[in-house]
C-alpha positions in Angstrom: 0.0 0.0 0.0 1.3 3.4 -0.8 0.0 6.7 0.9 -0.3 9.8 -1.3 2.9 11.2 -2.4 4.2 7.9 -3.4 5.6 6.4 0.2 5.1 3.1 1.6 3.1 2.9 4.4 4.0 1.8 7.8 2.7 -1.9 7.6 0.1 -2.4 10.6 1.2 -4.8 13.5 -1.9 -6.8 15.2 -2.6 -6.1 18.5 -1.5 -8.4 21.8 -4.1 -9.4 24.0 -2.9 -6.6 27.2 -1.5 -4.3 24.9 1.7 -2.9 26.1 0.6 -2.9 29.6 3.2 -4.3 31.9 2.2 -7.5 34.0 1.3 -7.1 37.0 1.7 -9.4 39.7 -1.0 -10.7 42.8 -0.3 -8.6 45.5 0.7 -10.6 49.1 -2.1 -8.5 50.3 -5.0 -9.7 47.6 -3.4 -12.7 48.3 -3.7 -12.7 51.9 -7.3 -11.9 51.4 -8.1 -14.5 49.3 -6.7 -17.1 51.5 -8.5 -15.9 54.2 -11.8 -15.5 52.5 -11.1 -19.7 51.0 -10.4 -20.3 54.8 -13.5 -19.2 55.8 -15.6 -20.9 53.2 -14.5 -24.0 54.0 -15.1 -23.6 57.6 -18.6 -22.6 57.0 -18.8 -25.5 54.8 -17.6 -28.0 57.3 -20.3 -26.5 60.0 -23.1 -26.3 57.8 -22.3 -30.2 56.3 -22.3 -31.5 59.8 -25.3 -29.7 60.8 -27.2 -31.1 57.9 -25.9 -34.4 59.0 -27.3 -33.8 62.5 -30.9 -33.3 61.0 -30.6 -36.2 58.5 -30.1 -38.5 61.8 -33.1 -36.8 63.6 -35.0 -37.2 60.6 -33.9 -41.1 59.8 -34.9 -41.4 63.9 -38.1 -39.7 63.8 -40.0 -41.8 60.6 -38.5 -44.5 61.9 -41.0 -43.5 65.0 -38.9 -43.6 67.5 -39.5 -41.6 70.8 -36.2 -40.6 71.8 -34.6 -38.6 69.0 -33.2 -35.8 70.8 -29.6 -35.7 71.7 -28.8 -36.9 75.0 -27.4 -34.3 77.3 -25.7 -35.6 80.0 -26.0 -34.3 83.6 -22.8 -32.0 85.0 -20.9 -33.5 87.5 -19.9 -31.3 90.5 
């Protein structure tokens, strides 16, 4: 291709995906979060799992007719 007044023209070079933007790096902070935020998921998860597990055995107990379901609390000794 030729521009008016006979020169070449500068050929076009595709764009990168991110441009000329330098790479930037997670920060030990965002990190930090993250980790902290995963940590707590899967703390919540293991309570709410064993909670549900707690009702599925009262459940199982209580079709099964069964009159003593509940949990057993035993008596403090002092």
């Amino acid at each position: 291709m030729k521009q008016e007044g006979g020169r070449p023209a500068k050929p076009v070079e595709p764009s990168k995906p991110g441009g000329n933007e330098e790479y930037r790096g997670v920060s030990n902070t965002g990190l930090a979060v993250f980790l902290a935020a995963l940590a707590a998921a899967l703390l919540l998860g293991y309570l709410l799992v064993n909670k549900l597990a707690d009702i599925s055995q009262e459940e199982d107990c209580m079709l099964a007719h069964r009159r003593n379901c509940a949990a057993i609390e035993l008596p403090s000794s002092r």
